[in-house]
C-alpha positions in Angstrom: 17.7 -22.0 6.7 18.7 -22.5 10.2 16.1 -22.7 12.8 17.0 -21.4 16.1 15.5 -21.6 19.7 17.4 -18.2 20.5 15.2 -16.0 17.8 13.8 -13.3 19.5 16.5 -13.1 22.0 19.0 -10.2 23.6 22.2 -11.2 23.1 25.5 -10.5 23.9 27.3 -11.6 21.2 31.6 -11.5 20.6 31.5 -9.5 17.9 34.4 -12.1 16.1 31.1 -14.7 15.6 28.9 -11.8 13.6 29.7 -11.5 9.8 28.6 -8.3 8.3 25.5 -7.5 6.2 24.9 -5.1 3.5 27.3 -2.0 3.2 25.4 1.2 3.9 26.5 4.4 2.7 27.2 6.4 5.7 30.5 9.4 5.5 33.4 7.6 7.7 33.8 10.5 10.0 29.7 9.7 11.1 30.8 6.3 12.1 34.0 7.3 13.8 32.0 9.9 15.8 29.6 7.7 16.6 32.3 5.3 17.9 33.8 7.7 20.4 30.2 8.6 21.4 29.3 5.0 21.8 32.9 4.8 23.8 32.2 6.8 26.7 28.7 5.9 27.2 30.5 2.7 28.6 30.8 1.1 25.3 27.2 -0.2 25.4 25.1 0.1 22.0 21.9 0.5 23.5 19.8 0.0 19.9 20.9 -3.6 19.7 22.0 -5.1 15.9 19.3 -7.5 14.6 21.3 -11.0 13.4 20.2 -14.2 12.4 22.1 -17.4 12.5 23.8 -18.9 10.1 26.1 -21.8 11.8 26.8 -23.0 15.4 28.2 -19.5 16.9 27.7 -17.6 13.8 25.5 -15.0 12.8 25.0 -12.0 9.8 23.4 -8.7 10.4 20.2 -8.3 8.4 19.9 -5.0 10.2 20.9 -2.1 11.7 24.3 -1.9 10.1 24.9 0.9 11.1 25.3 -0.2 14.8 27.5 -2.6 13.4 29.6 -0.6 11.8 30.3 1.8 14.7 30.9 -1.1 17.4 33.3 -2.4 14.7 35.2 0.8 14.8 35.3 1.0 18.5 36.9 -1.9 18.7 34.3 -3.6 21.1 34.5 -7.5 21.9 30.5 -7.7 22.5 27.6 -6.2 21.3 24.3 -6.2 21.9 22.5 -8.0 19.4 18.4 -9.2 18.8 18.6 -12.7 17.2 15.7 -12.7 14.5 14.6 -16.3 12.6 15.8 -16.2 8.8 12.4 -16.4 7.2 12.4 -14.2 4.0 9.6 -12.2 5.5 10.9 -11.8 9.2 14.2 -10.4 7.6 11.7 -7.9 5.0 10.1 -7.0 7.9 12.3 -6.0 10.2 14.2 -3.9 7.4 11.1 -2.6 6.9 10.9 -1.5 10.8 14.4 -0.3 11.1 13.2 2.2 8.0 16.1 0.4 5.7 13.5 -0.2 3.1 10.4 1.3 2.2 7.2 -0.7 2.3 5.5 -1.0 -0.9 1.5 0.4 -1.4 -0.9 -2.3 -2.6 -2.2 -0.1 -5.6 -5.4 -2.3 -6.5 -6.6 -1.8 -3.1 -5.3 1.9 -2.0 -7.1 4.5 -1.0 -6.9 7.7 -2.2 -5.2 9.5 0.3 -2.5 6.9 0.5 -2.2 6.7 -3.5 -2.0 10.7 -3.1 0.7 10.6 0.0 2.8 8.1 -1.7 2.8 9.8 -5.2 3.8 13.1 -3.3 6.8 10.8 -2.1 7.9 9.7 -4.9 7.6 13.0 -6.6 9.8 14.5 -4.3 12.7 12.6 -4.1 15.9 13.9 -6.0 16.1 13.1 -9.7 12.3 11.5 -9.9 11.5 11.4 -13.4 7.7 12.1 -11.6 8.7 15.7 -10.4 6.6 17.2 -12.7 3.6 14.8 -12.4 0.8 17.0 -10.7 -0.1 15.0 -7.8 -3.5 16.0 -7.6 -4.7 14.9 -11.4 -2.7 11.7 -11.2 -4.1 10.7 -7.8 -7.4 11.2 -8.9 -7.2 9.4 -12.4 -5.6 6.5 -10.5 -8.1 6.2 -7.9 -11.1 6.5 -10.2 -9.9 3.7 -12.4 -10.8 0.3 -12.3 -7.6 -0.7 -10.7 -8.5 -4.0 -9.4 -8.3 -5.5 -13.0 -4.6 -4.4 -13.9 -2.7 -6.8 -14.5 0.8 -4.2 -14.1 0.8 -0.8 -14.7 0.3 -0.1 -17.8 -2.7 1.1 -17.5 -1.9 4.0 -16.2 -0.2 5.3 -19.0 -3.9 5.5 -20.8 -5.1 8.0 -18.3 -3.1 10.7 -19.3 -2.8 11.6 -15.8 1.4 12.6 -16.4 2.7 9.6 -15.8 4.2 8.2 -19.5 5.7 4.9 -20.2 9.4 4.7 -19.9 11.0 6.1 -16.2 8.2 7.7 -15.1 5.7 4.7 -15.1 8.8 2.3 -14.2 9.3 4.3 -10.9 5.9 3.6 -9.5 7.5 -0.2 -8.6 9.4 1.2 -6.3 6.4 2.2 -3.6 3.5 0.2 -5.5 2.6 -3.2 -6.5 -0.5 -4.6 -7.5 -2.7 -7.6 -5.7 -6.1 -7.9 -6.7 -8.2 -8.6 -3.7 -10.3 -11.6 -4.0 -13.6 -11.8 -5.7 -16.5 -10.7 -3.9 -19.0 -13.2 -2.3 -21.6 -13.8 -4.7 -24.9 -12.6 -3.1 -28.4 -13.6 -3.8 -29.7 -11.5 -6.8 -32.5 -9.4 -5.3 -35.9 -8.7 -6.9 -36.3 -6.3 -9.7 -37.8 -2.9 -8.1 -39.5 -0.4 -10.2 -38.3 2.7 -9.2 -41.9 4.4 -9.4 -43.4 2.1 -7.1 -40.4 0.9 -4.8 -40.2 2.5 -1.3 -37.3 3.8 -0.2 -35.8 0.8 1.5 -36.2 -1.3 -1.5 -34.5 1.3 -3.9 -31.8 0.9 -1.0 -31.6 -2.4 -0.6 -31.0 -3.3 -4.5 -28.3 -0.4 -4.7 -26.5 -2.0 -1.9 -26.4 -5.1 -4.0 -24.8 -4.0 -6.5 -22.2 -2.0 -4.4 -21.5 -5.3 -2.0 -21.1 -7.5 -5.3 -18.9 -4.9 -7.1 -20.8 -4.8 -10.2 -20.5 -1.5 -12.7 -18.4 0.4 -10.4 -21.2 0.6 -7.5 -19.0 -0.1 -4.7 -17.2 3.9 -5.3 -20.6 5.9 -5.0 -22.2 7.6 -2.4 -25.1 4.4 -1.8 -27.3 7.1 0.3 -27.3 9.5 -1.9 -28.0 7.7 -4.7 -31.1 6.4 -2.9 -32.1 9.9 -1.5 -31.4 11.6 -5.0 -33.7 8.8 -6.9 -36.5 8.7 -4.2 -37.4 12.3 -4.4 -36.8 12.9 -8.0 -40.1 13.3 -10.6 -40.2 10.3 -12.2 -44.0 10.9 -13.3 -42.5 11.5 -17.1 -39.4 9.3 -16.9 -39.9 6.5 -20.4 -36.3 4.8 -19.2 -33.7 4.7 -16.3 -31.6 7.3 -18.5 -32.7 10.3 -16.7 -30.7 8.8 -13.9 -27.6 10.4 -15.4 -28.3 13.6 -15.0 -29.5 13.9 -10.9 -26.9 14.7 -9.2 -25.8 11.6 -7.6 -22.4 10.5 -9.2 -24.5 8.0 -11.4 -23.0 8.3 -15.4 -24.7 7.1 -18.9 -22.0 3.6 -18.3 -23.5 3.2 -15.2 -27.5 2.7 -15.9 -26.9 -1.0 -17.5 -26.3 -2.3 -14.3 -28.7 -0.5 -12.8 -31.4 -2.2 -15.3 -30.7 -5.7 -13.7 -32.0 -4.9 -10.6 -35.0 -2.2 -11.1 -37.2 -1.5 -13.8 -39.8 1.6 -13.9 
């Protein structure tokens, strides 16, 4: 790697010192038009090419090729260029910026309405293997699943949201990848609270635990309405936490053993 004191620079560089980068695939007669375009607007190529240096004098494009390529075919001595260091990430980066590569979705950590826009993406390209993936049921599988524990992605092809093993569940590396986000900060555990005598605050209070600590699946429900749905129910009759389940609070039958380690009746 070669350090250099011009990165971040304008430059303009003789086109003879700049080695090309990656070949794009743009029709000929684009860049030839594009060359007699750039020729009478004074032969200035006002979206500069982003180079790095490899040598004393020398540089390679990492981007904008396509700038390059079209002050190649007019012939031009100089060009415009924006020197950029050569750290993998930098170079990512600015590919990334000049839309030459498509950033990639952290799937453990997603939301749902990126996990839905970038599904619809991938669905829609030409040839996807996902084209007939319905958008809407894998989204919601994905998004309800306990994604910060996969490993890869297999686990998706045990939701039987559409997505199979084989091309369809391979594609999702091209706009996904996983990175579990580190483990919550473990909190004080809070008194037990029996539900029949708690006040409201209390009921609120040890819900929030276990939504802050990301235990049972806490951290994905509606904390408020939870509390509201509990505090105002009849509990006069209830022999266990079970009846729980069936207010209408997003709290399922799974869900009621965690709520036993912080309230009692």
């Amino acid at each position: 790697m070669i350090d250099t004191q011009d990165a971040g620079k304008l430059m303009h560089l003789p086109l003879a010192d700049i080695q090309p980068g990656e070949p794009i695939d743009v029709p000929e007669f684009v860049i030839v038009a594009a060359a007699e375009a750039l020729l009478k607007a004074d032969g200035r190529n006002w979206i500069p090419v982003i180079v790095k240096q490899t040598g004393k004098y020398e540089y390679q494009v990492v981007s904008n090729t396509f700038a390059y390529a079209v002050a190649h075919e007019a012939g031009l001595e100089r060009v415009w260029c924006m020197v950029t260091d050569s750290k993998p990430e930098t170079i990512e980066l600015v590919k990334i910026l000049s839309r030459e590569i498509t950033p990639k979705v952290n799937l453990s950590t997603a939301s749902r309405d990126i996990i839905m826009d970038a599904l619809k993406y991938l669905i829609k390209r030409p040839g996807s293997p996902l084209s007939k993936v319905d958008p809407l049921v894998a989204t919601n599988r994905i998004e309800e699943a306990d994604r910060e524990e996969w490993k890869d992605f297999s686990a998706i092809a045990k939701l039987k949201c559409g997505i199979t093993k084989g091309s369809k569940l391979d594609s999702l590396s091209e706009i996904f990848y996983l990175s579990p986000p580190p483990p919550p900060e473990i909190l004080p555990h809070p008194p037990i609270v029996s539900l029949k005598k708690g006040t409201k605050e209390e009921i609120f209070t040890n819900l929030k635990y276990l939504s802050d600590s990301k235990i049972g699946g806490f951290n994905k429900i509606d904390i408020q309405k939870v509390v509201n749905e509990i505090f105002s129910a009849d509990k006069t009759k209830w022999k266990s936490l079970n009846p729980i389940s069936t207010l209408d609070c997003g709290i399922v039958k799974a869900k009621i053993t965690a709520l036993k380690t912080v309230f009692k009746l």
